[in-house]
Phi, psi and omega in degrees: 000169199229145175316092226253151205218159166258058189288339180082186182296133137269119174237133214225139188260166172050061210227343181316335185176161174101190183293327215295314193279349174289291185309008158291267164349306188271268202294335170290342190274331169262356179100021129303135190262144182212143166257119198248136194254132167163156150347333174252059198314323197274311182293345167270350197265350161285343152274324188313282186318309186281322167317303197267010152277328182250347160220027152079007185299148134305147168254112176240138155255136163252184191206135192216140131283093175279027171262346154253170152338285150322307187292319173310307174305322183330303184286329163261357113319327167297322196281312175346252199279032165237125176249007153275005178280132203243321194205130200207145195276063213272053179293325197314173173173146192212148162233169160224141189287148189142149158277195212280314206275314184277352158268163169309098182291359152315293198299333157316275192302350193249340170294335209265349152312312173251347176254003180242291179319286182293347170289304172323293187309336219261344178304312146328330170272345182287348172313324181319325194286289177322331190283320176261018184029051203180154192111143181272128163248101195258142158263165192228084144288232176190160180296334196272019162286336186247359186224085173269355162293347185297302202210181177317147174313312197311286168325303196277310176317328208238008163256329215284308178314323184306276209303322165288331164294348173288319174285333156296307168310277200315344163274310174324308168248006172344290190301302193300335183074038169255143197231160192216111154293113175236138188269124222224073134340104179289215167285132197238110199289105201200163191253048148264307207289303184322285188330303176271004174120322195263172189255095191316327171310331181286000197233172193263118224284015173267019196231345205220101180251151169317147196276329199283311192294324188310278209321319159349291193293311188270029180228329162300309159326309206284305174325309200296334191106335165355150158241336173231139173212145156218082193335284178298010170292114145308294200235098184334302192297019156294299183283309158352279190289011153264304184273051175249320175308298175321300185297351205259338178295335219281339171256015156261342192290354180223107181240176176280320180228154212277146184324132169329331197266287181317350185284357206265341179283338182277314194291334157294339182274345181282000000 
């Protein structure tokens, strides 16, 4: 059993299996009390159950679809109106397999739901934290928020959203003493790739790390103070020297008039 602490509530989406559920773990194993959110009530009331036998956490499950609408509200109710919750695990997430031309655009549409629509509302809902002037916000992105040439657009666009909105929240609540974390997985051995269509087997297993190290790592980022983790980074100043690249773009990106190299079609034509 584990030492119960008054850290308040975690409440973590997508918690059913997966990284959702190491970090189910991983935090009741710190003295978080938890709420785990997803879609599979028997597989949650089953975790529910082995947490609070092996670290004495309350447990609560709800059971939400964040591809819908109802479900969401569920779920940002809960961050809304529970002020025992401190921290929260904004994880859920789907992929699919395929390029732009060759997948489903339903199923395309039902991803940009649950990996764009609901990370927003519920980061949002997350203003309750700010009100109380104190709470942990983690998104759970991907690397390919930076490599969107790897695989389908569709997908890595809708981590790439996760990450800019994190990096906004993080200017954004600077002052309130909420603090926001965004987690930048590479591949990760997990039932998203089955799920979506694709073969985890296919990959090269020196590229695929286990979801209990990711989560490790990103909870060691979160300890360090990271505002970006990235588990599978050997050297931070790597990422440093890309948004140092970035920022260095920023009094050029708007100007009153357009960069010397487009004048050249107005001056032949005179």
């Amino acid at each position: 059993m584990v030492e119960r602490t008054e850290k308040g509530k975690a409440l973590i989406t997508g918690a059913s299996a997966g990284i959702g559920a190491v970090y189910a773990e991983r935090l009741a194993r710190r003295g978080y009390d938890l709420i785990l959110l997803a879609r599979d009530m028997e597989r949650l009331q089953a975790l529910a159950g082995r947490l609070h036998d092996t670290t004495g956490a309350e447990v609560e499950v709800v059971k939400a679809d964040l591809s819908t609408r109802e479900g969401r509200e569920i779920a940002a109710r809960k961050l809304l109106e529970d002020a025992a919750i401190t921290l929260f695990v904004n994880n859920a997430g789907m992929a699919v397999e395929g390029t732009l031309i060759a997948a489903d655009p339903e199923k395309l549409e039902t991803m940009i739901e649950v990996n764009v629509t609901a990370v927003m509302r519920l980061a949002a809902a997350a203003r309750s934290f700010a009100a109380r002037r104190g709470g942990t916000i983690i998104n759970i992105a991907s690397v390919l928020a930076l490599a969107p040439e790897i695989l389908g657009g569709v997908y890595s666009g809708t981590k790439a959203f996760v990450l800019n909105l994190s990096q906004s929240m993080q200017v954004e609540l600077a002052a309130s003493g909420v603090r926001v974390q965004a987690v930048l997985p590479g591949a990760t051995r997990t039932e998203i790739w089955n799920r979506s269509g694709g073969d985890i087997n296919q990959l090269p297993a020196e590229r695929l790390m286990d979801a209990e190290e990711m989560v490790d790592a990103a909870l060691a980022g979160l300890d360090a103070g990271e505002q970006i983790t990235i588990p599978s980074l050997p050297e931070p100043a790597d990422f440093d020297a890309f948004t140092a690249a970035r920022h260095a773009l920023g009094p050029n990106l708007s100007r009153k008039h357009a960069a010397a190299r487009y004048k050249l079609a107005e001056s032949l034509a005179r």
